[in-house]
N, C-alpha and C positions, 0 to 999 in steps of 0.2 A: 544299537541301543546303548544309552549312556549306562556309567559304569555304575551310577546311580541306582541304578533302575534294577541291578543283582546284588542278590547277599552278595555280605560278607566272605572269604574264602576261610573252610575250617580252619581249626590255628593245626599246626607243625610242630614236631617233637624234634625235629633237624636242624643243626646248625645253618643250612644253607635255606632261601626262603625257596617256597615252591613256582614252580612256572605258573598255576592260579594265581598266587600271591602275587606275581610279579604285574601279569596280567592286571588284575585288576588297579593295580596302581599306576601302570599306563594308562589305563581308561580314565583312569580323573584328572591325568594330565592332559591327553588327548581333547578332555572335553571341557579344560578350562579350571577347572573347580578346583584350585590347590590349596585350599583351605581342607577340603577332607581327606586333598593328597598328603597333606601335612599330618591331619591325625594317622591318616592307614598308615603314613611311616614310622611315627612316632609307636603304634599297635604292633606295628613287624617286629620293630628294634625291641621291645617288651618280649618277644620269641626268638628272636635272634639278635641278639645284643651284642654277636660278638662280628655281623654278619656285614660286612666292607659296603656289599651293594646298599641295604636298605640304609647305612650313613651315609651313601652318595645321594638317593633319592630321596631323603629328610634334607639335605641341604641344598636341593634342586626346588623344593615345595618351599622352603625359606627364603630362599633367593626372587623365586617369582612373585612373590607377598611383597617384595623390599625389604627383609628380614635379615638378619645377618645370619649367612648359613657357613660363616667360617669356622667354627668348632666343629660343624658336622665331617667339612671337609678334611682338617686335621685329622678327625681318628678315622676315615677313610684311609689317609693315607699311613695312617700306622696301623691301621690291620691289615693291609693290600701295597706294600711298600714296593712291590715289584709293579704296580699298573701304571702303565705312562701315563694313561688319561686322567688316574687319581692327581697326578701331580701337577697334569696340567690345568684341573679343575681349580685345585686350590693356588697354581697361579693364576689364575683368572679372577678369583677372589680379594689376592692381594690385589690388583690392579685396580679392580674395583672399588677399593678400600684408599685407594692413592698411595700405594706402598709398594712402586715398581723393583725397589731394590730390593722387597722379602722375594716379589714375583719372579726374581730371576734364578733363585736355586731351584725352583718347582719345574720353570722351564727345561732348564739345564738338565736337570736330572730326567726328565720325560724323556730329554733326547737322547742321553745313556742308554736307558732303555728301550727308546725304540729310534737308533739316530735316525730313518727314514721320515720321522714324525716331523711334517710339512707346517702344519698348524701351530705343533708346539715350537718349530724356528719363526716362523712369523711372530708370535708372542712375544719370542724373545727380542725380536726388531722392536715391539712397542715397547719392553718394556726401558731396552735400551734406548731408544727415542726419546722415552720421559724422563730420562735421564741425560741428556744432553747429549750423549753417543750416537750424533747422525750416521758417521762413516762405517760402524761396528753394525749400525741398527741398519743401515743399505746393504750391507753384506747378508745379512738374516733373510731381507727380502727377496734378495737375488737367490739364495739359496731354496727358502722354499718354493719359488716358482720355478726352479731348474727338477724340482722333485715332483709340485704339481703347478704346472702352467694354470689350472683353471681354478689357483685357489684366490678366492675375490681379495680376502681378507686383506693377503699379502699384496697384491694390486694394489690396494686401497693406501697399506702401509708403505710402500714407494711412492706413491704421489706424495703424501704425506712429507717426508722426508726430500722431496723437491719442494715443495714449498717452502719446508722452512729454510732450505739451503737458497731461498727466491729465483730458483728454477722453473718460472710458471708454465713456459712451453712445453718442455720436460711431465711437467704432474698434467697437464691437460690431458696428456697422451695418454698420461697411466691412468687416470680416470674415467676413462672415457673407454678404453679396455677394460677395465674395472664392469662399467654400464653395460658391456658387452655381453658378461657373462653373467649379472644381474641387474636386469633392466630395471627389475622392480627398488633398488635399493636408493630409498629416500632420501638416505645422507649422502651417498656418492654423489647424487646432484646435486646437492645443499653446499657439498667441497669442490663443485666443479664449477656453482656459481662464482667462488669464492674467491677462485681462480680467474675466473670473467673480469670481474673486479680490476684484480693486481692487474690484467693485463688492460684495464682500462675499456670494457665490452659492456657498459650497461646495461645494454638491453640484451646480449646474450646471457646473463649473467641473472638479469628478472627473468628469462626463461626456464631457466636451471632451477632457480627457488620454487617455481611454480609448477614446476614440477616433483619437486618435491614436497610442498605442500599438498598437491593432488594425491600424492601416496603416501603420504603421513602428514595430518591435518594437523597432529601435535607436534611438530618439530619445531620448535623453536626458536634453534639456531637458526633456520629457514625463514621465517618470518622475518625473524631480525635480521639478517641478512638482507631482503629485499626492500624492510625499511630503509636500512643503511644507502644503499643504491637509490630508492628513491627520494631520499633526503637531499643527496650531492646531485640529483638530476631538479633541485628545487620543484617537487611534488608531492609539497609538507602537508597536505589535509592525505595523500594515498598513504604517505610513507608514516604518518601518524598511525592510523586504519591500522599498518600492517603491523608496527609495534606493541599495538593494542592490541594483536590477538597474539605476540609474544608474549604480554606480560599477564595473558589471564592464562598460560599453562603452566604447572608445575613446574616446567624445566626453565620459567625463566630465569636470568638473570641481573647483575646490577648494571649490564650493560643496554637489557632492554630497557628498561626502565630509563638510563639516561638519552638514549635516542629518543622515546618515547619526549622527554621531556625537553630534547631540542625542539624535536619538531613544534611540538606546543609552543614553545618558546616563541620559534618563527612564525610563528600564525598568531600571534600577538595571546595566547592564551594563558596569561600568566602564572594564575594559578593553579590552573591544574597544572602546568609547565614545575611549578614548587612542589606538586605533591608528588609528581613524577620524579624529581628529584632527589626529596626525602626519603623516600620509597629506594632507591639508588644509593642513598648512604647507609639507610638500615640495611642494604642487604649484602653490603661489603664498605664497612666507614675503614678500611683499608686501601680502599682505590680512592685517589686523589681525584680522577674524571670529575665524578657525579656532583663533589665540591665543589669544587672550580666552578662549575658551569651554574651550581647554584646562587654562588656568590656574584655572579655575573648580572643573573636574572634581577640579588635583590639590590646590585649597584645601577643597574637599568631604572628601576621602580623604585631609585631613591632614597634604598634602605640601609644609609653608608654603613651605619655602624656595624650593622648585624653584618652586611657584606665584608666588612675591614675584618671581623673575629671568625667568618669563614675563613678568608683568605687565608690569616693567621694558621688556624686550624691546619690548613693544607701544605703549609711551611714545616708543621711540625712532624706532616708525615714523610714531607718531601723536601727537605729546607733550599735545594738546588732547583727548584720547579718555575722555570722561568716566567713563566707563563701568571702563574700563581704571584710572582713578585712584580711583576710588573702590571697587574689587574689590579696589585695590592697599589701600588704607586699611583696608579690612576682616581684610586675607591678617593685614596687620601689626600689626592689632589681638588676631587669633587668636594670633600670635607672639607676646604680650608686650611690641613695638614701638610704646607709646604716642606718644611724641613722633612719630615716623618716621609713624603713622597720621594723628598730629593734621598735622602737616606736608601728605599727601596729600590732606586733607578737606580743609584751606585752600585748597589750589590749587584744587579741585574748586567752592567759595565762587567763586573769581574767575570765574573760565568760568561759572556759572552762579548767581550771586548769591539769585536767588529761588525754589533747587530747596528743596522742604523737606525731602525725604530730607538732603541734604549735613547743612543744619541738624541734623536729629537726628544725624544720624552724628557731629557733631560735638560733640554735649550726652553722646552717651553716651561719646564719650571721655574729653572734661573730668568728667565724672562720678566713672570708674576712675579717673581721676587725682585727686578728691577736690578739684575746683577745682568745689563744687557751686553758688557764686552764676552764674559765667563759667557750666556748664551748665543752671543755671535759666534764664537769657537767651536762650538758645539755644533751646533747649526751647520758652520760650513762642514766637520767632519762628518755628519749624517752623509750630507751629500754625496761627499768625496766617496764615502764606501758606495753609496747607491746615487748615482744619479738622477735615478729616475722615480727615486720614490719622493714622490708629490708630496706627501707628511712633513718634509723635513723641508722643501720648499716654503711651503705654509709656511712653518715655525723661522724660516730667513726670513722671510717676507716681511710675517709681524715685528720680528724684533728690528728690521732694517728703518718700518713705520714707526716704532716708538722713537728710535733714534733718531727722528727727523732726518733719514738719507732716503727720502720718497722715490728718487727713481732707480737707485737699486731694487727697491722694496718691490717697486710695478714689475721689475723684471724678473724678481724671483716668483712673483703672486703668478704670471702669467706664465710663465714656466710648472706651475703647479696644476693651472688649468691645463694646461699642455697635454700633462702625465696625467690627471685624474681631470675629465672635466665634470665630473657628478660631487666635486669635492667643495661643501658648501660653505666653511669656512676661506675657503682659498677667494670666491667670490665674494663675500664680503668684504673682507679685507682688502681687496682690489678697487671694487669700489670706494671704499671709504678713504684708502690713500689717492686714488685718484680726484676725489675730490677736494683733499687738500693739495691737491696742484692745482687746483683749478679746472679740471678736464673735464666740467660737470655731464657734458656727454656723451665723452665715453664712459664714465660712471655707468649714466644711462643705460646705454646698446647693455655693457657687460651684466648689468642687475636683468635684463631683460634676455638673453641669452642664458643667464642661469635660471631663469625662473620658464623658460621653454623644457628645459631641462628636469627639472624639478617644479611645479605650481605649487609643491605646500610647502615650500618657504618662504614661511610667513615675515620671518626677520627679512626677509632679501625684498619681499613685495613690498613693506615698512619703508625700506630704506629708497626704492624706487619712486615711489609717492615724495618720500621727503626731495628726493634731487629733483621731480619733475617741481616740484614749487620754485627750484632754482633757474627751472630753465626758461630761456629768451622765446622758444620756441614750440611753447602750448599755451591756447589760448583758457581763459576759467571754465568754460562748459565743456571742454576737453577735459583741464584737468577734474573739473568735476568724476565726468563718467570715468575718471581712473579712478578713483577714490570707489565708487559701485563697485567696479568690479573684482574689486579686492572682497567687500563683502560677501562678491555673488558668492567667490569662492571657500573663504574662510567662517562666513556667518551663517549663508543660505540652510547649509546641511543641519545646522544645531538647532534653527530658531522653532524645530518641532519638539524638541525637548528643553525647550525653556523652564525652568521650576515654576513653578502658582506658590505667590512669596506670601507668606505666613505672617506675615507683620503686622502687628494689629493696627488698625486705620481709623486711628484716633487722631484729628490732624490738629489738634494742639499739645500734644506729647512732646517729652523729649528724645531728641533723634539720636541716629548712630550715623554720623558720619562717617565715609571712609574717604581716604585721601591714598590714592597708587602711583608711586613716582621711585625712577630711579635716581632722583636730583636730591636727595635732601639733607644733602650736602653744600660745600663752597662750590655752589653752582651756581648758572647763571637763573634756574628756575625757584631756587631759595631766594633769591635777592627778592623776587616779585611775590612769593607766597608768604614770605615767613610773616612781615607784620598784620598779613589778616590771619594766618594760625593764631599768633599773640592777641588780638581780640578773640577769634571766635573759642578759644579755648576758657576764656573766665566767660562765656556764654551760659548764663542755665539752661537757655533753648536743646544745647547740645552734649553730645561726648566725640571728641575726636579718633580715631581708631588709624594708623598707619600701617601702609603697605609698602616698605621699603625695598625695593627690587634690586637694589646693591648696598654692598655695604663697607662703609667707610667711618672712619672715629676722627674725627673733626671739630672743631668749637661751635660750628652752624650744625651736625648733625648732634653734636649732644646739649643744645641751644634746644635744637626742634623734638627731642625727646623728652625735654620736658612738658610739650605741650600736646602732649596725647596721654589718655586714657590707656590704651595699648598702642604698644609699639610691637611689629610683627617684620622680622627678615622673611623676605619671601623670594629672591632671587634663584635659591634652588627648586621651588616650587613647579611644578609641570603646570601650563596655563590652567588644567582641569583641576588639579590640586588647588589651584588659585581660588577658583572659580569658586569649589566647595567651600573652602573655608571661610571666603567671604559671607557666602549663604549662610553658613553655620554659625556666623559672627551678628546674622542677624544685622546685617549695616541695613538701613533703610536708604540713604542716598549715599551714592558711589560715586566719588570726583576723579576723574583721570586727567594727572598732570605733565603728560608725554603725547599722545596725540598718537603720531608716524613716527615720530624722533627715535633716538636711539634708544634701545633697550624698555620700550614699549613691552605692555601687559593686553593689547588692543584683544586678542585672542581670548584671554579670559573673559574682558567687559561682553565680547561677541555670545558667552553664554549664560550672559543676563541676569549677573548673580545677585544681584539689589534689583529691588523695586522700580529705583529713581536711579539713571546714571549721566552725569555731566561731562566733559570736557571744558579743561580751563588752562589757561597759560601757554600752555608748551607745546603747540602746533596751530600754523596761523590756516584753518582752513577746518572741512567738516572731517572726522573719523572714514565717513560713509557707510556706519554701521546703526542699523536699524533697533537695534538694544542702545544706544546712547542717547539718552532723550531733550538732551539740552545743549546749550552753547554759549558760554557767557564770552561777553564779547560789552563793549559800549556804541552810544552811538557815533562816534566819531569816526570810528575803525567799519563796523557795520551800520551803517543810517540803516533806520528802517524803512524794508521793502526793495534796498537798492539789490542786495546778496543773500537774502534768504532763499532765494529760487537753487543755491547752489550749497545749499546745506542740509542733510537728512535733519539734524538737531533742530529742534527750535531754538533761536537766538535771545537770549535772556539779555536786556541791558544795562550794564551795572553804570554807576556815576560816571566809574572808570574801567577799564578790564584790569588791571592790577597795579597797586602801587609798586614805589621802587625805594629798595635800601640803598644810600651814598655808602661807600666805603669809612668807614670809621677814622681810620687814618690819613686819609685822602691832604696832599698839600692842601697851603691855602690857593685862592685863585690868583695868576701872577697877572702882570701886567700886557695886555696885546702885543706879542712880539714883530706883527708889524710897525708900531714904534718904536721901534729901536733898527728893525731890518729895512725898512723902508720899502718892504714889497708882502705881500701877504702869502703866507704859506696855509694849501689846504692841506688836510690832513686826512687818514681812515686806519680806522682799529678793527675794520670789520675780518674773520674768517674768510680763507682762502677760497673757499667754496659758494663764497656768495661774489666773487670777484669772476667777471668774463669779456669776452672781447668788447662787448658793446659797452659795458658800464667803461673801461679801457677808453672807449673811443668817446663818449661822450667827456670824461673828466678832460680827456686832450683836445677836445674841444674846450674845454675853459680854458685850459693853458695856453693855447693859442690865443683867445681871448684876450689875457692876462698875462703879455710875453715876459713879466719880471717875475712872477708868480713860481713858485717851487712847490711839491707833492711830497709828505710824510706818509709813507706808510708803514704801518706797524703791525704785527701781532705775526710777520712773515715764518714760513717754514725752514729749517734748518739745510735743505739740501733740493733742487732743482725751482723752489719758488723765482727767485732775484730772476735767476736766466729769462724763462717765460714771459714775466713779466716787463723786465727791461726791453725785450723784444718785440711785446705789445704797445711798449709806448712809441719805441724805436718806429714800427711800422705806421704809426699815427703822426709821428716828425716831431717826437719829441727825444732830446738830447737829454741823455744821461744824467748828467750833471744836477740835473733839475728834478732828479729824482732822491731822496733820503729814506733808504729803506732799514727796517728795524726787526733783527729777530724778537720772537714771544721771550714774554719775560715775566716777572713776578709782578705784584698788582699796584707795587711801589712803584717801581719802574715806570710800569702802564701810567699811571694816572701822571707821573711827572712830565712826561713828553707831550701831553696834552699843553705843557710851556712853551713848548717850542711851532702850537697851533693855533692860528686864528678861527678858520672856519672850518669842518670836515664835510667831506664831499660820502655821500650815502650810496649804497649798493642799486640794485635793483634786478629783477623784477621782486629781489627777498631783500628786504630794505634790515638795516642795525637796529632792534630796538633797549638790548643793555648796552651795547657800546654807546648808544647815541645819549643814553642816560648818564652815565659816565660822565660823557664828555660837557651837558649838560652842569652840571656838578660841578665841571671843570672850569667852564664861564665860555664854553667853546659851542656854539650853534651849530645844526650840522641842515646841509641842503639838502632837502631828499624830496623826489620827484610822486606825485599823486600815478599809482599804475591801473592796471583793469584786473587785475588779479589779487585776492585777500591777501595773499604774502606782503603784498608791498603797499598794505594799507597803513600797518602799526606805527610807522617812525612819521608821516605826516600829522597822524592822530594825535600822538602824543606831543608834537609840536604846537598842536593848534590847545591842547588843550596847559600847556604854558604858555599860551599869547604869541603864539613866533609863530605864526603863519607866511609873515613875508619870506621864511626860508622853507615854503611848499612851493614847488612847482606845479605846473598845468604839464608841461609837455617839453623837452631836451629843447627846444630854443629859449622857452620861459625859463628852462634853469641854469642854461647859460645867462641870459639877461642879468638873471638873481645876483649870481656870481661876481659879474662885471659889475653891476649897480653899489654891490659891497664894497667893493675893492677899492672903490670911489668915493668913499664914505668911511673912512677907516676910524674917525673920531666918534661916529656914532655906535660904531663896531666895538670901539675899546667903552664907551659909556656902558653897551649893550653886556660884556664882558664884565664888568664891574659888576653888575647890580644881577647877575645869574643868579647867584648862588641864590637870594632871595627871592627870587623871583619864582625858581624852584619851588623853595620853601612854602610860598603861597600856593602853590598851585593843588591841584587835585591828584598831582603822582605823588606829592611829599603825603595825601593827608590818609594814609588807611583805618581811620576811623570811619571815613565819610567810605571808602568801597567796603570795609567789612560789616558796614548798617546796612549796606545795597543789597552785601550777599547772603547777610542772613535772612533780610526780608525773602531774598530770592528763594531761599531753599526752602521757607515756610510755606511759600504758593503753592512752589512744587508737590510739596508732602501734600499737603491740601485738596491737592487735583488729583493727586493720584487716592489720595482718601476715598473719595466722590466718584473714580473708578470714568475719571474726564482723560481725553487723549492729551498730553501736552500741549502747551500752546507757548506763544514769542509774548515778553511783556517789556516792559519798564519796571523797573526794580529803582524806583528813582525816590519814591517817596516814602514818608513816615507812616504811613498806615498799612492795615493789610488786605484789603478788599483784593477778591479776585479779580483779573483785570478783565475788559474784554480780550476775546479771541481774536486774532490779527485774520483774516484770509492768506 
């Protein structure tokens, strides 16, 4: 019968309580209820005030509440100053209270009184333990088990004491004899997992936890534990699970809560990964952890600043925290914060002088900052500490690439692969120096060997497409189906959550254009867009809105910000963030003026954030993305019907596909320096990467041709180009000497050597279309051969459409013939040469009036069609009115 369920015990006129008395306050202990253990004791001490026992049993009913029963214990032990167990009650109190060093007179003194007291020397191990006293505190233990072998406690407290001394063999022992003589005891397994761990046993180690979960379902430490384990065994939705039922008990703490909000973390669950972490700083903003890691998450998702005044934060509790200053270098790297990063990597230098991470970290900033000797130095000392770490590789590789020494640069890039081949920058940049060698297929293999490796990189698949336009060795409905299946992979999965655009579909409104380009700068893609921005910007039809994907301060970039509405840096943007804010912006028609090329947004357009989306200028082929709904293109480059089979977009036909700006400062045109040399020299400005054996062997087929004849080439790489090349012509029997090769130079430069050319010989199967404009300008004609692929449509187009057809080719006999025919003709060539510059001028590239009347009629159909809720369709954008056209089949 509960103790409940009997009166009260008569009250007592004695100082001592009675054995009823006593009785009945067992029984409410026994039976749970220390709440009315609490009143009967507090009832007793009202009779016996003076009585030792009933203040031990008032602060036993306090203690099991969670109450502080340390006053009760105190006058326990001063009415009862001889009981051992009094003293070692209220050190058990101190302890509890986190005050090992009150806890230890209480001990001490228990064992005066009773030295044989086992219990009270093991206490004394703890209390000296938490005090730093291992050696003192293993004597305690060894002592009470020589007294009583089977006391757990003391077990418990030698393993203890091995671990921390990282004795894990040792405390397995004492734990597991510990289990022996209480099987039942939840924590002994939860410290014997703990031990599993240290000794590297995962899965004995979730054994251990789980079992001790099975016999205390609220342990905590247990939970978190088998998170922890299953976290480093990457089984982040289990090891979630198990945190999650750390942090819904009372005992947990800031360290569940931060596991908790790794794992989220790794399972892409961001925000709750944030609240997990907040949750972690409220519960000790003492521990540096739960920062760090948050500051992590909001440098992940873009949130520099708030990430940079974390980091900070964590400096301030930890100013030495490596870790901390080096996330921070990184945040402010992402920011733009060069100096401010390089500043943080230095400190991070001091503290750790031989880390070679700091090293690279600090090669790739002096890099950005274009202090490329101070990061070659660097660079190399990464290595030297660590050979093998592939980071620092990278970081040679790129800086060897900017310094034009290209085939150091392949050697370090491929060495990086070597050591990390999942390392997606190290591919990149392999590629893209390799093709400034020339190498365009081993470009190839290596883009396509990283992307077996990884398929969602997306930059790497971009860059693959753009080399296969360069190659001898795919035909167009090949590379067509490359171009699919970049979609299949990048678009397919989004086009079910496409937005239903909100635009009103008034289709004589005024629009929002958006224009997305990383060029809009002194690039080659500004030369061709800028003067139709300068019309269509005093357009009432429209407002211009830019999306600049990098950013540069230039005279052409603050030229072209005056001719927008908004101007937007989006380069830090994640494509999704792209994507939104375009939506948000409300653009009605979306121009994309990169294609495949470098530092492509393709990924955003892929989820469909306008209504209407175009491709124009800056990639000579289709996207192959099923959200890009057009293609401006002319007919010269596209006739209609000949290549629309090999474009997703409908092909819109402008007068032109874009005008071209001359250089401002450009010499005048000189005189044909075949009269005065008495032999004709060709020439080529084109990029290394559009240069390969065949283009090679056809130009040495004119040279043979034309055995007095010499080769200018220009715009060459600073380090393994000349060799390659000279070897290529060597192997075709062409003698050195007949070769004048030119490193890249400033635009002065460029345009003067165009003095020393009569005709330039054109790339292929990716023919020149700014060089060849240039040289145009220049009064210099360039040969370029009609191919079966849209790359190598653009530079006959725009020949034919300033009247110089005679320098189109049908096919490598016909352009040899061309060649030789010229060279035989040199007074017509110099006539030809004189009257360029004009001749330019009339044409349809000088007159962007005439293509920005083409594009705005174009964009109005568009808007138009899509008003009407019509599928896109191919037109002519040719004339002055606006009827819809027919639909082409």
């Amino acid at each position: 019968m509960h103790a409940t369920n009997s009166a009260a015990p008569p009250p007592s006129n004695g100082q001592q309580p009675t054995q009823q008395e006593i009785d009945h306050i067992v029984g409410l202990y026994e039976s749970g209820e220390h709440e009315q253990m609490e009143h009967a004791s507090r009832a007793l001490l009202e009779r016996h005030p003076d009585a030792a026992l009933a203040w031990s049993v008032l602060a036993m009913a306090l203690q099991l509440q969670g109450k502080d029963g340390l006053p009760a214990l105190q006058k326990t032990v001063e009415l009862a100053p001889g009981d051992a167990e009094a003293h070692l009650h209220l050190g058990n109190a101190h302890m509890d209270g986190g005050h090992p060093e009150l806890a230890m007179p209480c001990f001490m003194r228990a064992l005066e009184l009773a030295p044989g007291f086992a219990e009270a020397l093991s206490r004394l191990g703890d209390a000296l333990q938490a005090q730093g006293h291992l050696k003192e505190a293993a004597e305690c233990y060894r002592g009470a088990l020589d007294i009583d072998p089977a006391l757990v406690m003391a077990q418990v407290g030698k393993g203890d004491i091995q671990v921390a001394q990282q004795q894990f063999q040792p405390a397995l022992t004492s734990y597991r004899q510990a289990l022996a003589l209480q099987p039942g005891g939840a924590d002994i397994h939860r410290k014997l997992g703990d031990v599993h761990v240290a000794l590297n046993r995962p899965e004995a180690a979730l054994k251990s936890y789980a079992a001790a979960i099975e016999l205390d379902a609220g342990n905590a430490m247990a939970h978190g534990g088998m998170g922890n384990v299953l976290f480093r065994l990457d089984r982040n939705a289990q090891a979630a699970a198990s945190y999650r039922s750390a942090t819904a008990l009372p005992a947990a703490t800031a360290a569940h809560y931060l596991g908790l909000g790794r794992c989220l973390h790794a399972l892409g669950e961001t925000a709750d990964a944030e609240s997990a972490y907040r949750q972690a700083i409220a519960l000790d903003a003492s521990v540096a952890a739960p920062m760090l890691h948050y500051a992590d998450l909001l440098r992940e998702t873009r949130r520099k600043e708030q990430a940079i005044a974390i980091y900070q934060a964590v400096l301030l509790l930890e100013p030495d925290n490596i870790d901390a200053l080096n996330n921070l270098g990184m945040a402010q790297q992402d920011d733009g914060q060069l100096e401010a990063a390089l500043a943080s990597f230095r400190r991070v230098e001091l503290l750790a002088p031989n880390n070679p991470v700091t090293h690279s970290n600090i090669a790739a900033i002096l890099n950005s900052m274009g202090r490329r000797d101070e990061a070659l130095e660097s660079c190399r000392r990464a290595v030297r500490l660590d050979p093998k770490f592939a980071p620092a590789h990278v970081n040679l590789g790129t800086c060897l690439m900017e310094m034009g020494r290209l085939t150091e640069a392949v050697n370090s890039l491929e060495t990086a692969v070597k050591f990390d081949p999942h390392h997606r920058r190290a591919y990149v940049n392999l590629s893209a120096t390799l093709t400034r060698l020339g190498r365009v297929d081993q470009a190839i293999a290596h883009s396509r060997k990283a992307l077996k490796l990884n398929p969602d990189w997306d930059e790497l698949h971009s860059n693959l497409l753009f080399y296969l336009t360069h190659s001898q060795d795919i035909n167009a409905a090949s590379l067509f189906a490359e171009h699919l299946k970049y979609a299949d992979h990048f678009e397919a999965p989004l086009r079910a959550s496409w937005p239903k655009h909100a635009n009103t579909r008034d289709p004589e409104r005024r629009l929002r254009i958006g224009f997305v380009s990383a060029d809009l700068y002194n690039h080659a893609v500004a030369s061709f867009i800028t003067p139709i921005l300068e019309h269509l910007s005093k357009s009432p039809q429209f407002e211009l809105i830019a999306y600049a994907n990098s950013y540069h301060d230039d005279n052409i970039s603050r030229h072209l910000h005056g001719l927008f509405v908004v101007w937007r840096q989006v380069e830090k943007l994640t494509h999704a963030e792209l994507a939104h804010l375009i939506t948000r912006d409300a653009i009605d028609i979306l121009i994309d003026l990169s294609g495949h090329s470098g530092f492509n947004r393709l990924p955003a357009f892929a989820r469909k954030p306008a209504p209407v989306q175009v491709s124009w200028i800056g990639y000579p082929g289709t996207t192959g993305l099923q959200a890009m709904d057009y293609f401006f293109s002319d007919n010269k480059i596209l006739p209609a019907g000949e290549f629309d089979h090999l474009f997703l977009e409908k092909i819109v036909r402008l007068p032109i596909s874009a005008p071209f700006i001359p250089y401002r400062a450009a010499p005048e045109v000189g005189p044909l320096p075949a009269l005065r040399n008495g032999h004709l020299t060709f020439g080529s400005f084109n990029r290394a990467n559009k240069l390969n054996r065949k283009v090679i062997a056809l130009w040495s087929q004119v040279l043979r041709a034309i055995p007095d004849a010499s080769i200018l080439l220009a715009g060459q790489e600073s380090d393994g180009q000349d060799h390659y090349l000279r070897e290529w012509f060597a192997k075709e029997g062409i003698n050195g000497n007949r070769l004048h090769l030119h490193r890249r130079s400033d635009m002065a430069e460029y345009l003067q050597l165009h003095q020393q050319v009569d005709i330039c010989l054109n790339t292929f199967p990716y023919t020149g279309t700014t060089t060849m404009c240039h040289a145009l300008w220049m009064g210099v004609p360039t040969l370029s051969a009609k191919g079966k692929t849209i790359p190598s449509r653009a530079s006959p187009a725009y020949l034919a459409h300033m009247g110089l057809e005679a320098f189109v080719a049908d096919n490598d006999a016909d352009f040899v013939g061309k060649a030789v025919f010229w060279s035989n003709d040199i007074a017509a060539l110099a006539t030809l040469r004189a009257g360029m510059r004009e001749q330019f001028i009339r044409s349809p590239i000088a007159q962007p009036e005439l293509i920005s009347a083409g594009a705005e009629r174009a964009l109005r159909i568009m808007w138009r069609q899509w008003c009407q809720q019509l599928h896109p369709i191919s037109f002519d954008a040719m004339h002055h009115d606006y009827p819809l056209p027919t639909p082409r089949d």
